[in-house]
C-alpha positions in Angstrom: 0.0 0.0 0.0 1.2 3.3 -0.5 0.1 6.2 1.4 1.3 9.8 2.8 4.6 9.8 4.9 4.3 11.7 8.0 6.7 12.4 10.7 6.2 8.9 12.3 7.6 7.1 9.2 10.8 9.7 9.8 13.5 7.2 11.1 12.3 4.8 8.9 12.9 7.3 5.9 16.4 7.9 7.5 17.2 4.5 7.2 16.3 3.6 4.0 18.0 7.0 2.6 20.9 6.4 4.1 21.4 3.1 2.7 20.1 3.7 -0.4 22.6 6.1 -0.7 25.7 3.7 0.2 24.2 1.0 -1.3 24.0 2.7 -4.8 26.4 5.2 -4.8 29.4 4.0 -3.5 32.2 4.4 -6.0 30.4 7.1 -7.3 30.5 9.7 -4.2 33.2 9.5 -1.5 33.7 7.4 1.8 33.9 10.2 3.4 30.8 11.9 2.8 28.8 8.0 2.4 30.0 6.7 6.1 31.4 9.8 8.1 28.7 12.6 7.0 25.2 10.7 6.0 24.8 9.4 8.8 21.2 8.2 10.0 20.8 10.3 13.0 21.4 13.4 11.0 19.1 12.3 8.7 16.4 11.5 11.2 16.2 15.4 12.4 16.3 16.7 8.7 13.3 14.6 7.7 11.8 15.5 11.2 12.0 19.1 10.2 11.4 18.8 6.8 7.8 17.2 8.0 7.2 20.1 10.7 8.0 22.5 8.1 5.7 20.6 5.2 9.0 21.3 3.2 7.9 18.3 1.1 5.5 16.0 -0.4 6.4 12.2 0.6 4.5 8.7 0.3 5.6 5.6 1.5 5.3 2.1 0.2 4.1 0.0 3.2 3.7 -3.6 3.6 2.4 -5.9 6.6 3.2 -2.7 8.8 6.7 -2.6 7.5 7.9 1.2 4.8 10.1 -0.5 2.3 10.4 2.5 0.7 9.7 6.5 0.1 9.5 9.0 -2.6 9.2 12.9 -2.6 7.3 14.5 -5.6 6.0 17.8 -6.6 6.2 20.2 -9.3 9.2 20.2 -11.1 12.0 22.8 -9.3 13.7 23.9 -12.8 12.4 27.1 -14.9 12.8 25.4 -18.3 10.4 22.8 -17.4 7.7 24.8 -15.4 4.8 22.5 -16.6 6.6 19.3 -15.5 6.1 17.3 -12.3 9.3 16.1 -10.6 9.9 13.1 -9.1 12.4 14.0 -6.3 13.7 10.7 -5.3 12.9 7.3 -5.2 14.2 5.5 -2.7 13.6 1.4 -2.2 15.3 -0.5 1.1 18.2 -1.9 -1.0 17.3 -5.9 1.0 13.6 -5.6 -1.2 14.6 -4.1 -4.6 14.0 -6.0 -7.3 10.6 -6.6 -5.9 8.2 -4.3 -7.5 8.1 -1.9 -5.2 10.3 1.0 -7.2 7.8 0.2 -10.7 4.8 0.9 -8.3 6.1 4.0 -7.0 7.3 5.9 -10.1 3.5 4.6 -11.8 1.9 6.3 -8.3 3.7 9.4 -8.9 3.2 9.6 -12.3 -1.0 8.9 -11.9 -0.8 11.7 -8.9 1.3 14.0 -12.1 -1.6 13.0 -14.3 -4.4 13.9 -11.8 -2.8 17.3 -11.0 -3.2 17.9 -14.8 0.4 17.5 -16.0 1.4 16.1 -19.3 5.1 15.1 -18.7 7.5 14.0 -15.3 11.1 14.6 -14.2 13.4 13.1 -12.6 17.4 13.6 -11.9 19.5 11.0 -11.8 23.6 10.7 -11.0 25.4 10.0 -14.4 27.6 7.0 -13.2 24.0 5.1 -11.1 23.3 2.8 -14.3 21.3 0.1 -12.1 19.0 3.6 -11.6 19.4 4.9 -15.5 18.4 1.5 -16.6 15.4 1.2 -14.7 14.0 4.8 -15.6 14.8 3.9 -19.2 13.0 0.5 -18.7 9.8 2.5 -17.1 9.8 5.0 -20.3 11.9 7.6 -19.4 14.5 9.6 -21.6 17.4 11.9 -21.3 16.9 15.3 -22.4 20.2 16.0 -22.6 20.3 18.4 -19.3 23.4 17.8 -17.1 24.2 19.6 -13.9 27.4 19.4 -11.7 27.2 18.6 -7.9 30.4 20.0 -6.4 29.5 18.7 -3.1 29.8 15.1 -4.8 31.9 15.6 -7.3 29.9 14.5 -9.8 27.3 15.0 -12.6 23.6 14.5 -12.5 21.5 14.4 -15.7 17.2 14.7 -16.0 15.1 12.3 -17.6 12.1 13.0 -19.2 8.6 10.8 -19.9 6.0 12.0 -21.5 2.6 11.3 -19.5 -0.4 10.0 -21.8 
C-alpha cells in the first residue's frame, strides 16, 4: 500500500536513505561523505523538520506494517520545465529491490502528475547510477540531454524525461 509519509515514518525514511545512498552510490560519491557525514541520525532530524516545516510531499510504500520505501514528488523545481512534475527521489530499502516496489512508486507518482493535470515528469538521476538509468529507461523515461554538476559530490547528474499520456 502506498500512502502519505508523516513524521512517524521519519526514522524509517532515514534508514532507507541512508542506505540507499551507500548502497547505490558507492564508488560514485566519496567514503567520506557515504560513512562519516550521511549518517542516519542526521538524517532523522532533517526529515523530522522537513515534515514540521511541510517542506515536502512524501509517500511511503508500506507492507504488513513494515515502509520498504519512500518518494518525494511535486512540481518540477527547474524554470525550463515549469509545466513538468518532478519526481524527487525514489528510494527502495536496498534488501527488497528487485521486488516491484520502485515500478509501483514511479507509476503512483506519475498517476498523482496526471491527476494534478500535468502532461510530462522529471526526474534527476547521478550520471555514473546505471542500475537507476536502466530502470527509468525501462519505465519509459529519456534523457533530455540536461546535465548539472554537484560539487559537493563531485559529480554530474543528468534529468530524464517521460512524457505522460
Amino acid at each position: 500500500m502506498i500512502r502519505l509519509a508523516c513524521i512517524e515514518d521519519s526514522a524509517r525514511m532515514a534508514e532507507i536513505n541512508v542506505f540507499c545512498w551507500r548502497s547505490s552510490y558507492r564508488g560514485i560519491i566519496s567514503d567520506e561523505f557515504l560513512f562519516k557525514k550521511l549518517l542516519v541520525h542526521k538524517r532523522l532530524k532533517a526529515f523530522e523538520k522537513d515534515f514540521e516545516n511541510n517542506n515536502y510531499e512524501s509517500y511511503v510504500y508500506e507492507d504488513k506494517e513494515i515502509v520498504k520505501a519512500f518518494m518525494s514528488i511535486g512540481k518540477c523545481r527547474n524554470q525550463d520545465k515549469n509545466d513538468a512534475f518532478e519526481l524527487w527521489g525514489l528510494y527502495v530499502d536496498p534488501v527488497m529491490k528487485n521486488s516491484g516496489i520502485g515500478t509501483t512508486m514511479i507509476k503512483y507518482c506519475e498517476e498523482i502528475a496526471r491527476n494534478r493535470g500535468f502532461k510530462e515528469n522529471t526526474l534527476w538521476v547521478l550520471k555514473e547510477n546505471i542500475s537507476a538509468i536502466e530502470f527509468y529507461k525501462k519505465m519509459g523515461y529519456e534523457a533530455d540531454g540536461k546535465e548539472e554538476y554537484i560539487e559537493l559530490f563531485n559529480a554530474k547528474e543528468v534529468r530524464y524525461f517521460k512524457e505522460l499520456k
